[in-house]
N, C-alpha and C positions, 0 to 999 in steps of 0.2 A: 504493500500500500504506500501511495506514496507520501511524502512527509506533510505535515498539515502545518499550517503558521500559529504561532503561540498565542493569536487571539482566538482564533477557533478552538483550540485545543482548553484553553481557560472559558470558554463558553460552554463546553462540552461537560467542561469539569465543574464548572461551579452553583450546578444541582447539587454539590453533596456539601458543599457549604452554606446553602442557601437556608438547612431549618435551623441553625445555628448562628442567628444574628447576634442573639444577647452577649453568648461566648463570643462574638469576635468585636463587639463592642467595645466588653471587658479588658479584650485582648488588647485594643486600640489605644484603650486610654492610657493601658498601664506603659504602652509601648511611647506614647507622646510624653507622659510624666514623667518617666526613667530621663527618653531625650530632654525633654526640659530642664529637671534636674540639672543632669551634664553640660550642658552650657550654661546655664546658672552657676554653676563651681567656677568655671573659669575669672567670673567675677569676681569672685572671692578671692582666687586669686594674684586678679590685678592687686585689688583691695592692700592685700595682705603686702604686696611689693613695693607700692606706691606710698602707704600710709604705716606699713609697720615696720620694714626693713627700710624704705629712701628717708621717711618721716622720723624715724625712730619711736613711734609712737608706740607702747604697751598694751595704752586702751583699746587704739584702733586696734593693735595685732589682737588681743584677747576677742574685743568682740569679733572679729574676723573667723579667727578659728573657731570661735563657741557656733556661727553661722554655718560653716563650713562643717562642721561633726551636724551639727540637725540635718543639712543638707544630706550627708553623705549615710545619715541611720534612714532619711524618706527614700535614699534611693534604693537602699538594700530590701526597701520592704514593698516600691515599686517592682523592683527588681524581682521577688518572691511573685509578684502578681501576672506578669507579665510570662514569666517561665510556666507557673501553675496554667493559664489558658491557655499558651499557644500550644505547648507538651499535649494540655486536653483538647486541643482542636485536631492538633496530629494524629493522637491513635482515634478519638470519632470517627475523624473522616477516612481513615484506615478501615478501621470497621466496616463502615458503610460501604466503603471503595469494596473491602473483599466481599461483603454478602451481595453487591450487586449484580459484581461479574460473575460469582460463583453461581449465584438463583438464576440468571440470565444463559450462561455456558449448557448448564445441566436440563436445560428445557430445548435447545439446538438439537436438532436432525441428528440422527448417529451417521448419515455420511460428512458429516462437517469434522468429526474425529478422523476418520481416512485420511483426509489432508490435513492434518493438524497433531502432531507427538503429544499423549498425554502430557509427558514430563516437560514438553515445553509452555503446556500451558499452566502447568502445577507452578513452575518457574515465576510465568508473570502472577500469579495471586500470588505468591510468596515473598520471593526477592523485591519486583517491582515494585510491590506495596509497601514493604519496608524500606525502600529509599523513598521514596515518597511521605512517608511517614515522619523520615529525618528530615525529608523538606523543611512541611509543613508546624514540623514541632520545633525544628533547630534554625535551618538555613535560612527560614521566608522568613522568620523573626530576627537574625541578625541582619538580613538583609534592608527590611523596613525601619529597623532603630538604628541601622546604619545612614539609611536616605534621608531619617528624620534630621540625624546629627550634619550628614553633609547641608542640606537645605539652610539648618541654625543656624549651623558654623559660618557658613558664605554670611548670612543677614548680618550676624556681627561683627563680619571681618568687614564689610561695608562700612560700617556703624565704628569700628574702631579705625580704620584707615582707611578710602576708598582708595585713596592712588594705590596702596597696596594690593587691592581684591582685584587690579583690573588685570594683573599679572596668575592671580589663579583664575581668571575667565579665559586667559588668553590660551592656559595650559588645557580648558578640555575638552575641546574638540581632540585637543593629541591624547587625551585619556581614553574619549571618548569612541575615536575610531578602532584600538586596539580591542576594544569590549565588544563591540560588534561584528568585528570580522572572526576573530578567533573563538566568540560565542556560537556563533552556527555552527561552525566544526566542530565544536565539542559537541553539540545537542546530534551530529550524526554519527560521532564516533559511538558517543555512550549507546544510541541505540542498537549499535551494532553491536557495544560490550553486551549488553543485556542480551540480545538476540545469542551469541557466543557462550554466555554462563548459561544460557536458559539449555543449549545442544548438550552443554555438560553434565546438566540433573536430571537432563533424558537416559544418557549415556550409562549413567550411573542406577538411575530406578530402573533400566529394563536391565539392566546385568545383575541387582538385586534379584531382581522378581524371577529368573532365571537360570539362578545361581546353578542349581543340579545338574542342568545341560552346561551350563558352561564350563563347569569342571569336568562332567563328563565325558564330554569331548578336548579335556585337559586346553582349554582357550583361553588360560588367563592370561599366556603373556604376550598372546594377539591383543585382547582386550586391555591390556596394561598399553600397549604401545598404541592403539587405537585411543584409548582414554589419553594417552597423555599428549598426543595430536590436538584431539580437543581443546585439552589446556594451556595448551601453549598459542593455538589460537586467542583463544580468550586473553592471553595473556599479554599478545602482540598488539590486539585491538585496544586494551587498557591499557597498554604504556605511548601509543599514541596519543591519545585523548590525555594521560598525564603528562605527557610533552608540551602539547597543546596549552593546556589551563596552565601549565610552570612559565611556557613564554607570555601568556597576556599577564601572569602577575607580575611576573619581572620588568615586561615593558612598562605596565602602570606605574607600577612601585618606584623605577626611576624619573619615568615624567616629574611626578607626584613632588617627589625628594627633590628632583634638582629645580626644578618650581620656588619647595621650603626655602631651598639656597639662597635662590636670588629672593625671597622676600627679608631673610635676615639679613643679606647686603645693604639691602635696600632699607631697610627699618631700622639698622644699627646705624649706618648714617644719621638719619634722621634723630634720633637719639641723643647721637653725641652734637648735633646741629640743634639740639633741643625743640625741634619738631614736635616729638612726641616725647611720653614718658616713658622711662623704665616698665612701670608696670601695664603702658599699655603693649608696649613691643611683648612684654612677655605673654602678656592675654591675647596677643595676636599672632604668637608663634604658636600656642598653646592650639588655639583653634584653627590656625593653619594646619597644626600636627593633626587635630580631630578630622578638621575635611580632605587629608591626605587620607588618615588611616582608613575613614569609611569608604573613601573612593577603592580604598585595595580592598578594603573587605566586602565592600561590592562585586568588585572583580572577583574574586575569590569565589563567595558566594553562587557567583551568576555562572559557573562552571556546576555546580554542584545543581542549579536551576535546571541548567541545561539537560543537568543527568535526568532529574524528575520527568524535565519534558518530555523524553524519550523513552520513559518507562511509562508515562501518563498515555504517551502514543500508544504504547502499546496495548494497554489494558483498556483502551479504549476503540481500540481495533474490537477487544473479546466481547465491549460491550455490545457493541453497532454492530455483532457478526448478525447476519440475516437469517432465521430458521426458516428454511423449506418447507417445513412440517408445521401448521398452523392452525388455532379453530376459524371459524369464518364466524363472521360476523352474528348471523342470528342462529346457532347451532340448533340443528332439530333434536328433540326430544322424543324417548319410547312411550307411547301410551299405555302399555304395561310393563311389565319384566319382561327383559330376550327371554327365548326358549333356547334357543344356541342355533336356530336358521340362519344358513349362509350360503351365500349365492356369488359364485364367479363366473364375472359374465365378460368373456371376449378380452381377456387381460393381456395385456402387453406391454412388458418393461424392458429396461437396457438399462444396468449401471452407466454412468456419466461419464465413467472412463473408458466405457466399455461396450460406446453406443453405434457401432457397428454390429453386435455379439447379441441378441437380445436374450435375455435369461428366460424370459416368459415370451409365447407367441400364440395369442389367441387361445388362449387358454380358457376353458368354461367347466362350471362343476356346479353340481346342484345338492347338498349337504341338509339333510333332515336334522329338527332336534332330537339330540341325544344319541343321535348317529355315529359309531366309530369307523373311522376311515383311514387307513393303511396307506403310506406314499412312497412310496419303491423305487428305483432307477438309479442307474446309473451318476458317480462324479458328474455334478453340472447340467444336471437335468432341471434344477429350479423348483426344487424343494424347499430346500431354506430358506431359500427368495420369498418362495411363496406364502411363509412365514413373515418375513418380512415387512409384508404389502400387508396382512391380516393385522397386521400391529398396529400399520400406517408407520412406519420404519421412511418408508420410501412413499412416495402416489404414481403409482400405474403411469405409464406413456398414454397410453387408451384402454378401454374396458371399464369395470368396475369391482369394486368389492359391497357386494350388501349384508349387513346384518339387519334382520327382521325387516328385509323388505330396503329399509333406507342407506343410502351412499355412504361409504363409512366418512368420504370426506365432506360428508353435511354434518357430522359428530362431533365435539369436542373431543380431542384425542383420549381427553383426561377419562371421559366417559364413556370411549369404544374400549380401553383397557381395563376399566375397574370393572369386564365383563370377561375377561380372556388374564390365563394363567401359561405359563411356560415353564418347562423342565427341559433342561437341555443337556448335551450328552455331556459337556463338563460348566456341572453346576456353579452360580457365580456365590462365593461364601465372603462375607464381611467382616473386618476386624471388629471381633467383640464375642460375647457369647453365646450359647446355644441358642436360648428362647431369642435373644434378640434378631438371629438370622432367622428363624420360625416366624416369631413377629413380624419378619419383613412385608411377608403377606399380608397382613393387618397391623397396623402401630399399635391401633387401639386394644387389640384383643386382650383379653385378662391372662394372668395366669394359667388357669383351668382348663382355658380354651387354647391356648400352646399347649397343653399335655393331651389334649385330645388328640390333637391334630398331630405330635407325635406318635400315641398309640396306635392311630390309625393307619397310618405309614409307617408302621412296624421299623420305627425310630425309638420307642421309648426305651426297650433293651441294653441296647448298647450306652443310649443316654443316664441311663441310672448307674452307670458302672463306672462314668466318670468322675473322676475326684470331685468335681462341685455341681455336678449332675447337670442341671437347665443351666446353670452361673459358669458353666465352663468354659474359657477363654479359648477360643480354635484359633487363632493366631492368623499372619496373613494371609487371605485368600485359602483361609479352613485348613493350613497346612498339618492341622494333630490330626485330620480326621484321612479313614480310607473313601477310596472313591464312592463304593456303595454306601457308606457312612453320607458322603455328601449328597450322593444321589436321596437319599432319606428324608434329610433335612429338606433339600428344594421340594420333594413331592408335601414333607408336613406344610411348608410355605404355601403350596399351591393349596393345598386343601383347606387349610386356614380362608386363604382367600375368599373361597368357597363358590368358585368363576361358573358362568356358564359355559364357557368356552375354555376346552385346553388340547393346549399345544406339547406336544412331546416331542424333541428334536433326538434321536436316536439315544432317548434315557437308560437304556440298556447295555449299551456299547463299552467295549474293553473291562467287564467284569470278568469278575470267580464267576465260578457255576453257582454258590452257596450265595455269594453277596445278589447275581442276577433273580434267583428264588425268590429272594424277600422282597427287590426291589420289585419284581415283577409282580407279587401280592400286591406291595399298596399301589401300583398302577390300576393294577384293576378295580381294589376298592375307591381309588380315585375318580376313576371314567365311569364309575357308575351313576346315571342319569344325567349325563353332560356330552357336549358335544365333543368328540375329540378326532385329533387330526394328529397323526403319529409316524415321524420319517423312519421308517424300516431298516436297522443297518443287519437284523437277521431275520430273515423271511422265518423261522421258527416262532419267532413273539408273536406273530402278528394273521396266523394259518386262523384263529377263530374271529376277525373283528368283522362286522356288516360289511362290508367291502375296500378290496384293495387297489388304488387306482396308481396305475404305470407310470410314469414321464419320462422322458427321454427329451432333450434339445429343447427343454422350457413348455413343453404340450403333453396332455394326456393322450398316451397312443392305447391304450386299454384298461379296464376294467372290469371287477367284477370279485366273486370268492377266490378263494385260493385253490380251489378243483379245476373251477373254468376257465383262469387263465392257466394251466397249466397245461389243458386242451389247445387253449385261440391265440398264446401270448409267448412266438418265440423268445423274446427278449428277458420277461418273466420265467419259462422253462430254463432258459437257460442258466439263469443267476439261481434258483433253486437247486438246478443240478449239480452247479457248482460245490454250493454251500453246503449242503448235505451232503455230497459225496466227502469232502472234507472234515465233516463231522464222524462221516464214519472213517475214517480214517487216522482222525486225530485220537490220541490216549485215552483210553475210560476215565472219566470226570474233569476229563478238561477241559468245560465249556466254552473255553473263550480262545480256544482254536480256530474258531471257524471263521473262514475266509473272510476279511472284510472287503469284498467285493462292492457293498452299495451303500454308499456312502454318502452323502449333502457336500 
């Protein structure tokens, strides 16, 4: 995407500062009092140089300093004020920043993760927002008590010598060009550092999440050398960008200074010509020195701006990404409860990468409630697709999907799914414990009702045998538990849910013979009184369901029992011959011999 300009980017951005007036009110005042304060010292001072050191004067110096201590206790407690809101403006709007993007990401199309690396988007909610964080809490607040003090500073150095202040106007346009030019490259470097750390926590969470194979195939010190590729990427893009931000401080910082120079030349003259006084040259170097230092801490700052900019770019790429998948505007409504009627009428798809290839091609099926239906065929036949499109995953090129009659895309997605369950051949299990991945099916369910819906899926067994039974920790992606274990838990999920519609994506696939038994029980007391649609990876499960429909190349080329296609359905005879013959072939009790021929 290409770069956006820093006012569109702060219009974009400044919804999440918008319900937070009073705080940045707060923020403001303390921020002008502090600067107030600070050049109000400087008076003091003069004061103190003019009347208590040139004067010799006691009193003056006494009241001077008794001024100067109240001055400098208001500012520490301005000081206190000014760090407590901006800090709490920082992590708010962090806050906010991450539930927005995250509540907005997690409602996106699943083909919008295709293009898009988990770990790079875990990256911009993480990283992103914690520099932005430091912005907002650290940098945008030195930055504006820095603008407040250069702004002061100038009005008094006017006010204390004007022939003097025309020598710091004259200096900043030359302050002022180095800050702009060298500002945009930083704001594209840093995007790029962040684009480069974000390839590294990718890099890093899939060789996590993968660990078994990667050892397995002994690839750590591919992966070491691959990783550290990465890094050193990353590492080349941040030492440019510090390149960068070190020469515009340098350049300023000398402007700035050798500016100082010529106004002490200029001022000591004056001085010793008795122009001015002692304490005003020193109250006018003092706040020379102040509008030097904030001009570099400007500088400074506005490199670390820039960084935000480019992480704000980012994360607001995630915001504005556009879902494909959406409800429409006046979404229709069931006049009763589904029954689990569904109708594919004429469907035709092609993934988007892939739209030459169509995965579905006129495809049409007519599915009774309560109906179980067997989906068989060959890699690539557009099974899982077909799941896919049921979900509204994807929308059809042309054709349709209907439940009870209406378009699923006249539906609110939220409410074509709170009707349809999935178990799929490797179940998805979440950091946390038993019931809570049971729960998933329902958040609300009680207690009582996770242990049913374990019993029922002949899950309760092995769940009682765990050290904290329902309260047990299955660690990432369910790794304490065995496959059939997992396979258990998704069917108690699905059953909890209590769908009318369920999808079984080859639930059976790569067990024991013992784990397939059981699993196979609570399938069935699952699909009892429900519509269910179930990808075949062993034509053995699936010889008693109401009918089993063929696909091959995205279309149903037959149908029927498992007698009749084995009469009218070379393609079917075929892949049953296979399998079975392999079965008898394979060792007595080793169910999970058999040929994985048919596959999604």
């Amino acid at each position: 995407m290409a770069s956006q300009s820093s006012s569109k980017l702060l219009i974009r951005a400044s919804r999440f500062l918008k319900p937070y007036k009073k705080q940045i009110v707060w923020a403001s005042i303390a921020l002008i009092f502090t600067a107030g304060l600070n050049l109000t010292l400087v008076q003091y001072v003069r004061i103190i140089v003019d009347e208590g050191f040139v004067a010799s004067s006691m009193a003056s110096l006494g009241q001077a300093i008794t001024g100067f201590i109240i001055i400098a206790v208001l500012q520490a407690i301005g000081t206190f004020a000014r760090f407590y809101w901006v800090s709490w403006l920082g992590e708010r709007v962090t806050a906010d920043l991450r539930q927005a993007v995250y509540s907005h990401i997690i409602a996106l199309h699943p083909g919008y993760f295709e293009a898009n690396l988990s770990g790079e988007i875990q990256s911009r909610i993480t990283t992103d927002t914690t520099l932005i964080q430091s912005v907002i809490g650290s940098s945008a607040s030195v930055a504006l008590r820095n603008l407040l003090l250069l702004i002061g500073g100038t009005v008094f150095l006017f006010i204390t010598n004007p022939r003097l202040t025309t020598v710091v106007l004259v200096c900043i346009p030359l302050v002022v060009g180095p800050i702009m030019f060298f500002g945009r490259r930083v704001r594209r470097l840093s995007r790029s550092t962040q684009d480069k750390v974000a390839n590294v926590g990718a890099y890093v969470g899939e060789s996590i999440q993968q660990i078994k194979t990667v050892q397995a195939y002994n690839h750590q010190d591919y992966d070491r050398k691959e990783f550290a590729t990465h890094v050193e990427n990353a590492f080349d893009i941040a030492l440019k960008r510090i390149k960068t931000n070190a020469i515009l401080i340098t350049a300023v910082m000398t402007l700035v200074f050798a500016a100082i120079a010529v106004m002490i030349w200029v001022g000591g003259q004056d001085v010793i010509n008795g122009a001015m006084s002692a304490g005003e040259l020193t109250a006018f170097i003092v706040y020379a020195v102040m509008v030097a230092m904030a001009v570099a801490a400007i500088a400074g700052v506005l490199a670390e701006l820039q960084r935000a900019a480019g992480a704000l770019e980012r994360l607001m790429d995630l915001l504005h990404a556009k879902s494909e998948i959406t409800a429409p505007e006046n979404p229709r409504q069931f006049a009763y409860k589904p029954r689990g009627s569904l109708r594919i009428e004429d469907l035709t798809f092609a993934y988007p990468t892939r739209t030459a290839m169509p995965a579905l091609n006129n495809l049409s099926v007519a599915i009774e409630p309560g109906e179980n239906i067997a989906l068989v065929g060959p890699s690539g036949a557009g099974k899982s697709t077909l799941f896919d499109l049921i979900l509204r995953f994807y929308d059809p090129d042309a054709g349709a999907i209907r439940l009870e009659g209406i378009d699923i895309r006249e539906l609110d997605p939220l409410e074509l799914r709170s009707h349809i369950a999935i178990v799929a051949q490797q179940p998805a299990m979440f950091t946390g414990n038993v019931a809570d991945n049971i729960r998933y099916g329902n958040p609300q369910a009680e207690h009582g009702a996770v242990v049913a819906a374990a019993e029922a899926a002949y899950a309760s067994n092995f769940i009682e045998e765990l050290p904290d039974k329902y309260e047990s920790f299955l660690g990432e992606s369910g790794i304490r538990l065995s496959g059939g274990q997992k396979q258990r838990i998704a069917i108690a999920r699905a059953i909890l849910k209590d769908p009318e519609i369920l999808l079984l994506d080859e639930a059976t696939s790569a067990l024991d013979a013992e784990s397939e038994r059981q699993v196979q029980l609570a399938l069935e007391k699952l699909m009892e009184n429900r519509t269910s649609l179930i990808i075949a990876h062993r034509l053995a499960t699936v010889k008693n369901v109401d009918r089993i429909l063929v696909m091959d190349a995205g279309a149903v080329i037959a149908q029927g029992s498992h007698r009749e296609l084995m009469a009218s359905c070379e393609l079917y005879a075929n892949l049953a011959e296979l399998q079975f013959s392999d079965v008898e072939a394979a060792p007595a009790g080793n169910g999970s011999a058999t040929a994985a021929v048919v596959n999604s």
